[in-house]
TORMIKOL-902080 format. One record per residue: residue in one letter; x, y, z of N, C-alpha, C in turn. Coordinates in steps of 0.02 Angstrom, whole numbers, plus 50000, padded with zeros to 5 digits. Each point is the difference from the previous one (the first is absolute). Example, Ala and Ser with C-alpha at 12.3 -4.5 7.8 and 13.67 -1.06 7.14 Angstrom:
2
a506604971650390499555005950000500455006050000/s499825005349964500425005950003499615005550037/
***
This chain:
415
x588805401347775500334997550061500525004950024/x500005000450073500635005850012500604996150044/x500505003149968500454997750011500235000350095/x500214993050025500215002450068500284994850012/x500715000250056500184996650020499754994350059/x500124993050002499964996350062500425000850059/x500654999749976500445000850061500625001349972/x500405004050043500725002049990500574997650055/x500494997949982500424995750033500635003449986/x500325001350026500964999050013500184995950038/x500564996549936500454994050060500625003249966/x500494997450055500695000150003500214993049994/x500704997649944499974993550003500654995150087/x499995007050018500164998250072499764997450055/x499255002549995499565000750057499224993649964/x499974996850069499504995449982499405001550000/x499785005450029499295005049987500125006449955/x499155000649970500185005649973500165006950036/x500515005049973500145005850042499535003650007/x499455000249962499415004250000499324996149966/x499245001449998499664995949961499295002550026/x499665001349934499355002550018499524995949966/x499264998150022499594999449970499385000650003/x499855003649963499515003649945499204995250035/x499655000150037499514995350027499515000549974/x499725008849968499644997849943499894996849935/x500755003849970500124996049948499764992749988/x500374994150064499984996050013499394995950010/x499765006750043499094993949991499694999949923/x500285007249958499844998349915500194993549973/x500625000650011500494994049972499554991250026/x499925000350064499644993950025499354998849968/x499805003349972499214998249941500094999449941/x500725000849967500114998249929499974992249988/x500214998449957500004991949989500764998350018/x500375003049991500805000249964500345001950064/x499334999850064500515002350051500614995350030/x500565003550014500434996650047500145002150052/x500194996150065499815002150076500995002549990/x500185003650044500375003349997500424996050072/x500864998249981500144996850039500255004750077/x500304995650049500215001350053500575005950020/x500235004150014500655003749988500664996349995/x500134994150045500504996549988500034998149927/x499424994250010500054997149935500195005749928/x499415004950008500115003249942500795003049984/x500445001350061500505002949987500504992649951/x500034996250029500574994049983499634999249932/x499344999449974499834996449938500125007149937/x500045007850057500235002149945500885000849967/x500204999150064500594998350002500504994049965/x499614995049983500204996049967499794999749929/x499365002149993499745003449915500375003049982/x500385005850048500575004349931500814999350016/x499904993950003500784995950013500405000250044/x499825005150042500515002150070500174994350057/x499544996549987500064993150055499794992049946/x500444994650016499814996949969499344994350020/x499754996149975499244997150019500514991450027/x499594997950034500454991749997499564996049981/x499425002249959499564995049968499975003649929/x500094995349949499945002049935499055001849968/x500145006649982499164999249986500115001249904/x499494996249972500195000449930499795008849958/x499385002850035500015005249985500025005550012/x500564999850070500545005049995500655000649993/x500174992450015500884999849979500264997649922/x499144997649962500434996249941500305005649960/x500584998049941500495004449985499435002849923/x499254999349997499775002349929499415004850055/x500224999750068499415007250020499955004749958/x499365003649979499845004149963500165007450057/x500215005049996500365006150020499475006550026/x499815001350050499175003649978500405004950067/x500705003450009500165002950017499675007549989/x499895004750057500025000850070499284995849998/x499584996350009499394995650035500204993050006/x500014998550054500154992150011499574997250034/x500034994049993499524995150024500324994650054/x499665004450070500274997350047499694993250032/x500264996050017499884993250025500164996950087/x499664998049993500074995550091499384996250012/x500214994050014499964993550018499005000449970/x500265000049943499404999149971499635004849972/x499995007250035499715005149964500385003849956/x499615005549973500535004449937499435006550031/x500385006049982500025004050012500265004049928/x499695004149954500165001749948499305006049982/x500405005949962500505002249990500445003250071/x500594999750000500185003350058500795005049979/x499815004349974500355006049984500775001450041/x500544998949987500485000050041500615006549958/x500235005150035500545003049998500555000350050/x500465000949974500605000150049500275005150008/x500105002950057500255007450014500455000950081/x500715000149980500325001850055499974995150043/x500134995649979500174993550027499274995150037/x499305002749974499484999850009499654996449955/x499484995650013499624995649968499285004949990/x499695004549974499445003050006499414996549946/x499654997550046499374995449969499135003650018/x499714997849939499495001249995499364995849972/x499434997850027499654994649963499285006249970/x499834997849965499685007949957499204994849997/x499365001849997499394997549993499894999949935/x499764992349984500024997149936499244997449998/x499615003349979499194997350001500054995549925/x500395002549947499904995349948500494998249965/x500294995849948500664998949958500135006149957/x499935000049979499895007449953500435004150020/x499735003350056500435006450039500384999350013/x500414992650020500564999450047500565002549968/x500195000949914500595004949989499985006450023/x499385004149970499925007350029500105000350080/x499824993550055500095002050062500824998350047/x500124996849956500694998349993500465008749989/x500035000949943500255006749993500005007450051/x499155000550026499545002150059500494999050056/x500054992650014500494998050072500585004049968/x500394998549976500585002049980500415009050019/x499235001449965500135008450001499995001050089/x499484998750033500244997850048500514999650054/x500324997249967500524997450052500435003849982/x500015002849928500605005849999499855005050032/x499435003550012499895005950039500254998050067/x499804993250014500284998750087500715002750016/x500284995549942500775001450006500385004749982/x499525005449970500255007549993500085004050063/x499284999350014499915002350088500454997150061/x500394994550003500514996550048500355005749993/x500344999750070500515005850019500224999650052/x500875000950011500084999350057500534993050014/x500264996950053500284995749999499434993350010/x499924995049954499554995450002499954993650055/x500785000450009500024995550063499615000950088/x499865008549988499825001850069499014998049968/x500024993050034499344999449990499355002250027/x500135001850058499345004950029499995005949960/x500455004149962499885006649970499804996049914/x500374995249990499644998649940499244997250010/x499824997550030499284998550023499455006650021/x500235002050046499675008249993499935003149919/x500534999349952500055003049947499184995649936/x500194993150025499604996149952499235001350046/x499855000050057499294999150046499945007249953/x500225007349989499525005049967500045000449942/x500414995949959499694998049911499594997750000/x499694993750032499734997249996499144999650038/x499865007150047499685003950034499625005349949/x500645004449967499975006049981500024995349905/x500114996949983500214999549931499374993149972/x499984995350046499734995349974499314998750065/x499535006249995499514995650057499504995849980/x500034996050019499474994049978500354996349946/x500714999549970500344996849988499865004249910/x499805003450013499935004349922500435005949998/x500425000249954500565008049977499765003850002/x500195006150047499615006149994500465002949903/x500444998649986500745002949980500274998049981/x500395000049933500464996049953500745004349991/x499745004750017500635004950007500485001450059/x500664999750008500475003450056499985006050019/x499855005949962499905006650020499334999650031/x499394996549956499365001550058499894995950047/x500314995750005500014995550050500325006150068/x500605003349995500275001950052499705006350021/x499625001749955499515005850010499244998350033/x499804993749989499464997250017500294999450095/x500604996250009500324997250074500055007050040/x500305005949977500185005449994499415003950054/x499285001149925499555002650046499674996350045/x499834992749991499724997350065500344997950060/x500765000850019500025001750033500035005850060/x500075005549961499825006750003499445002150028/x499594995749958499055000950056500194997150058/x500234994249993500024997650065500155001750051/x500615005549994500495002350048499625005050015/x499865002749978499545009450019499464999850054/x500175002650057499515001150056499405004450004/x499585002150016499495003849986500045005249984/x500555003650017500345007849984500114998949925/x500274994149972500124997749922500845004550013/x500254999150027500684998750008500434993149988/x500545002749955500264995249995500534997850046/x500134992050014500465000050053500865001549985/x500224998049931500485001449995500165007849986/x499235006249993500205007150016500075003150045/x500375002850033500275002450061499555007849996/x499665002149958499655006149968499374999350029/x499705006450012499285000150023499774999049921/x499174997350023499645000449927499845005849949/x500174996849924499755004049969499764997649959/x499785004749949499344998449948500414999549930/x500635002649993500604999849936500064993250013/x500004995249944500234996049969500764996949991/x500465005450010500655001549964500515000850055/x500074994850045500245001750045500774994150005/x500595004750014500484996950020500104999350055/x500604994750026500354997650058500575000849994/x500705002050011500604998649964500294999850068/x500394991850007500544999050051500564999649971/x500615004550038500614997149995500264999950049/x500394991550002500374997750034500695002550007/x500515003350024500784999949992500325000450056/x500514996449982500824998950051500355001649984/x500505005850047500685002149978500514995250032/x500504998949944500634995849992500575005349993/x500495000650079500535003649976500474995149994/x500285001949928500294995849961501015002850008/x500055006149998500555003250015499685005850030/x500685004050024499925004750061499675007449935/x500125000249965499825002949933499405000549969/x499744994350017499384998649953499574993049999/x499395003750037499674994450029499344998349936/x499834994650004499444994849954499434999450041/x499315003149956499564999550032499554995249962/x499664994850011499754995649956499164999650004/x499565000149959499455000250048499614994249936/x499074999450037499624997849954499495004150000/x499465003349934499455002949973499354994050018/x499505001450041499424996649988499565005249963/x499494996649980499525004549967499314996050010/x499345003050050499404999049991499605004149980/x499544996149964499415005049964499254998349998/x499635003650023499394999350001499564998149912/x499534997950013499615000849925500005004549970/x500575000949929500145007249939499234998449956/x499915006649986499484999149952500134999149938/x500724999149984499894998549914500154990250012/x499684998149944499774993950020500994992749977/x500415003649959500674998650011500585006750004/x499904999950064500555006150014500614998650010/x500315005649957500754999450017500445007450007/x500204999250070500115004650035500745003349996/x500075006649991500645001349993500345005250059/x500444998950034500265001750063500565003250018/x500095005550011500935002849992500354999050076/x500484996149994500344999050067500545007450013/x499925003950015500665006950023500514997550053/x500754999649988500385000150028500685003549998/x500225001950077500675005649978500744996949980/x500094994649979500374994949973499744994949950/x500374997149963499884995249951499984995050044/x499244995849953499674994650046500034996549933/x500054994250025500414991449987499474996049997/x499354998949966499554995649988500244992850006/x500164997550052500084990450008499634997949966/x499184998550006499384994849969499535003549991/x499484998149952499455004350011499304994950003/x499655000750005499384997049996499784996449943/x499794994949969499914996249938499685005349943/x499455004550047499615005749949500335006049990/x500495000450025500285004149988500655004249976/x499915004249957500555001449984500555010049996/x500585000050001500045005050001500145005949943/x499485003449999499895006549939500695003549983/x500125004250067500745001549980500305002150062/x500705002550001500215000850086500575004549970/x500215003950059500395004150005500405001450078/x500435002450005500425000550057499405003950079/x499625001049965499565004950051499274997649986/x499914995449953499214995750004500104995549964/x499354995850018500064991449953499205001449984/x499695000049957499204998049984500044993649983/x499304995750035499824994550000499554998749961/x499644995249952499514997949991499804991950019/x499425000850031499754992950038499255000249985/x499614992950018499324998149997500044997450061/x499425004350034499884999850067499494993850009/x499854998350046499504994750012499625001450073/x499275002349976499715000550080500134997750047/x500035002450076499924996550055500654996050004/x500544999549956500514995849994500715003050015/x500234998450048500865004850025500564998749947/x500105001949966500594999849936500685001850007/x500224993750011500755003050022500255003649918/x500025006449999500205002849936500835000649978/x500365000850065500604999949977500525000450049/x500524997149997500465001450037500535003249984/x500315004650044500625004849967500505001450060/x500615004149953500534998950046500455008550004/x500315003850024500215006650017500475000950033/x500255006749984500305001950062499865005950046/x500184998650035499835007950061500525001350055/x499925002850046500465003550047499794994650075/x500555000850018500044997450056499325002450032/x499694994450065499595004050070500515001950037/x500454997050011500525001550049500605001549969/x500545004950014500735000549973500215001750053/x500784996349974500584996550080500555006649960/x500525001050037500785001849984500304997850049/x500294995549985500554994550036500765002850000/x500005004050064500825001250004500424994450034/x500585004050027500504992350015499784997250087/x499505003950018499944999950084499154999850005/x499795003749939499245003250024499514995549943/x499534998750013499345000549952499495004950011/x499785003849950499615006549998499504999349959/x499354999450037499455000049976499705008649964/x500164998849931499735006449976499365003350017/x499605007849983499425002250000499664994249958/x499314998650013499674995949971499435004549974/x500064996949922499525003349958499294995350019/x500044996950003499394996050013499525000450074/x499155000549965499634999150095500334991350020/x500375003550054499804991550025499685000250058/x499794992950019499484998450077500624998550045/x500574995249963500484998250039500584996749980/x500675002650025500244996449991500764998150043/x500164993949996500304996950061500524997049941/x500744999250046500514997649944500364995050061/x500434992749976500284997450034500764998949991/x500385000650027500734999349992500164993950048/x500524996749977500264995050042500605004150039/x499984997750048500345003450066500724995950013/x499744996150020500664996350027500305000250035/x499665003750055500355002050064500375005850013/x499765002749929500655007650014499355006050026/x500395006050012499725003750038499585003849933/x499265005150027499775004249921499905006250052/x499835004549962499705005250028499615004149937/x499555001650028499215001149935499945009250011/x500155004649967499665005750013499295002349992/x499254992949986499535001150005499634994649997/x499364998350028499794996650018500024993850059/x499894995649999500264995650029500194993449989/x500364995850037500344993249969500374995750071/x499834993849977500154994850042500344994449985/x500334996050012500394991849992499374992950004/x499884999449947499524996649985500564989949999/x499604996650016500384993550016500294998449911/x500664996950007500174997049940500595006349970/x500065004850056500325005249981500015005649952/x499325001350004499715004449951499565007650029/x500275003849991500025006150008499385003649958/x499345002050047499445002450001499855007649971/x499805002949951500145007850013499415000449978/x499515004350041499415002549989499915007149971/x499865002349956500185009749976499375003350021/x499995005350031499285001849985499905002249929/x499434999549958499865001449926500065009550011/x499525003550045499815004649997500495006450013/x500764998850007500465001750030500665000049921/x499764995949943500624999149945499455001949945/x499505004850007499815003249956500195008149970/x500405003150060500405004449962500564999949954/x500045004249959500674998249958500775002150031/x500005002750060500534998850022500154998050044/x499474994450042500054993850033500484998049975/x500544996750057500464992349987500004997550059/x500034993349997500104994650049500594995449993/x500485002450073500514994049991500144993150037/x500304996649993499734992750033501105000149994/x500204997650070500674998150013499774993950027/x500264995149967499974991650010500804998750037/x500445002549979500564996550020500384997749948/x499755001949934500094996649920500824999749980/x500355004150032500795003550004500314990849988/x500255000249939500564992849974499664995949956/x499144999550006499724995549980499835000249928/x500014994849965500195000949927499245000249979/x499404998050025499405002649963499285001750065/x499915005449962499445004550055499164993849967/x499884997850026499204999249983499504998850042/x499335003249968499385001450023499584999749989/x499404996950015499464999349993499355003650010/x499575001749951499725006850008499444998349994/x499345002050037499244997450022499785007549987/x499495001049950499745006349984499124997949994/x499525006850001499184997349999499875007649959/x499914999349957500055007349957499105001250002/x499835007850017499205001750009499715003049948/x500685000149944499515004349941499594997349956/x499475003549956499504995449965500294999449943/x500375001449970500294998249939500414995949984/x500184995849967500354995749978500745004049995/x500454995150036500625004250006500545001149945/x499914996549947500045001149944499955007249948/x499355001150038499815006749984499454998249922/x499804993650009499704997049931499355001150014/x499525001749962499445002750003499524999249934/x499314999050000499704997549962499465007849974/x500315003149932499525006849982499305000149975/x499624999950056499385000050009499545006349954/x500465005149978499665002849960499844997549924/x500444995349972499954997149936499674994050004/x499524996749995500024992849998499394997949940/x500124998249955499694997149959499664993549998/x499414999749970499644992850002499735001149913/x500324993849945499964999649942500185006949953/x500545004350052500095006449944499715006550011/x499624998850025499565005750031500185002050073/x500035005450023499975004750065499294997250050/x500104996450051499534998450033499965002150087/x499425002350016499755000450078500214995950042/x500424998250027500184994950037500194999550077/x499724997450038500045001550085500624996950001/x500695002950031500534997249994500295000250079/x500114994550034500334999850057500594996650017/x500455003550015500824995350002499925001050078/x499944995050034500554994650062500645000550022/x500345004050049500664999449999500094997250070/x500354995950018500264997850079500804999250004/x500285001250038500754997850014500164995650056/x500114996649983500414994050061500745002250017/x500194995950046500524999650010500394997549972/x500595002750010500764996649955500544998050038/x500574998349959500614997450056500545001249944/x500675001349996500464998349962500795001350023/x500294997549987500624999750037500655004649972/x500275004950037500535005049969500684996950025/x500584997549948500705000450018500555003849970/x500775000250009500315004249989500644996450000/x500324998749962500754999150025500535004350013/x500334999450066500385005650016500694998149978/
***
């Protein structure tokens, strides 16, 4: 006999339907030719009768063999009841504030421990695979519709395991995604025939924190195509021209060793899957540097490409005069200054800005920058010549992503 499920259910003991619930229709027409069959109740019903089987709600009719105090204990399988029928075995775990049920196909007495155990394993793989915040129920439902697609078709386990389970989800969705070119959608890369192919995003924002020394904070993604060793674990050197500040890292991962000028990573990649690998924290140099005299603000040479950038001062009605670019009285009393970028790329460019500042006890400004370079301003960079998979020196198509957004941050001074 092979083992397979009838139907799978989540309830919440909040919610009067189940949050999710599948069933198995072949299974089911098996199950309907046994002797021992039982018709499988309603979603309402089934939620409240399981709900009151494992004490969460109380019953207002006494039934002798489920409330008397010598019930025999046949925990996780219970024997669910309503208004006359039973429903048994019905496999129940609890996870994350979650009722996760399962009724497993019972052709004879015999089996029902071994299928009991069967459900069980089960439901732990389910609840290995949950991820994510559980309350957002359309993403937890999307999550359970491809376990239960990809893991259980026809109500039978492909998989008893968490690693091949996510390797099984992994590659079929992967086929799925690939267009006739056999491109993948999350590769931004023309096709190739290597195996061994990276993605590496990083995210970062600079935080000027003092006029001294600004905080750049970012996050590491990491995608990877299908590695050919069958558990790879990948080793990665992050290069930076400052000491970098590892915040979190990824559950698989951990760090080898680090130094003021590199960090090596080791992680287990997962096909087709975006891995937030790590987040980290730095310092670097201003995009923009001010010198705040007692009359003037002076926009230094800028080391940085920028696309643009525009700074606001509050006005207040006093008079300015700009030696470059241009600027206007914006409503709310705020003072407009547009720079051209292409004009504060020499190094002995200066720009002065007379506000009228003469008495006033603090200069401040607001600074709108769109930086064009491809590198992470950090200067943090991922060394593509080293990268290891299980120890070994490997071929690997490696592509880093860089974009810059815009920024904003505000410069003051007390005079």
């Amino acid at each position: 006999m092979t083992f397979a499920l009838r139907a799978f259910w989540v309830v919440s003991p909040n919610e009067e339907t189940p949050v999710f619930d599948r069933i198995f229709s072949t299974v089911e027409l098996r199950a309907a030719q046994t002797e021992r069959y039982q018709k499988l109740f309603e979603p309402r019903e089934f939620v409240k009768a399981v709900l009151i089987e494992t004490g969460i709600q109380e019953s207002e009719v006494f039934v002798q063999s489920r409330d008397s105090c010598d019930k025999k204990c046949t925990v996780p399988a219970f024997k669910i009841s309503s208004t006359g029928q039973i429903l048994e075995p019905v496999v129940i775990l609890q996870h994350r504030g979650l009722l996760l049920c399962a009724l497993p196909l019972a052709e004879d007495h015999e089996s029902s421990v071994l299928e009991v155990a069967q459900t069980l394993d089960c439901l732990h793989l389910i609840a290995e695979r949950l991820s994510g915040d559980l309350s957002q129920r359309n993403d937890l439902r999307i999550q359970l519709a491809k376990l239960m697609a990809v893991n259980f078709p026809f109500g039978r386990p492909q998989t008893e395991s968490a690693v091949l389970t996510e390797r099984v989800i992994a590659s079929t969705l992967k086929d799925m995604q690939q267009d006739k070119t056999k491109v993948a959608i999350w590769n931004p890369a023309p096709s190739s025939k290597n195996k061994n192919n990276f993605v590496v995003h990083i995210t970062e924002q600079i935080h000027s924190i003092k006029r001294d020394e600004v905080i750049a904070t970012g996050v590491i993604h990491v995608t990877t195509n299908e590695i050919s060793e069958m558990q790879p674990e990948v080793t990665m050197t992050i290069l930076h021209p400052n000491p970098l500040d590892i915040i979190s890292l990824a559950p698989r991962a951990k760090i080898e060793n680090t130094s003021d000028s590199s960090t090596t990573i080791k992680f287990n990649p997962t096909a087709g899957v975006k891995l937030e690998l790590a987040h980290y924290q730095t310092i670097c140099f201003a995009p923009v540097e001010f010198i705040i005299s007692e009359q003037k603000l002076i926009v230094q040479p800028s080391r940085a490409t920028l696309q643009r950038l525009e700074l606001r001062i509050p006005l207040e009605g006093r008079k300015f005069q700009i030696s470059l670019g241009t600027a206007f009285e914006e409503d709310g009393g705020w003072l407009k200054w547009d720079i051209p970028v292409a004009k504060i790329k020499s190094k002995s460019a200066e720009i002065e800005i007379y506000a009228g500042l003469l008495g006033a006890r603090m200069i401040k400004a607001e600074v709108f920058f769109k930086l064009s370079s491809d590198l992470c301003w950090s200067g943090l960079r991922i060394n593509q010549g080293v990268i290891l998979i299980n120890e070994k020196a490997a071929k690997i198509k490696f592509l880093t992503v860089a974009e810059s957004i815009s920024g904003s941050y505000f410069i003051a001074s007390a005079q």
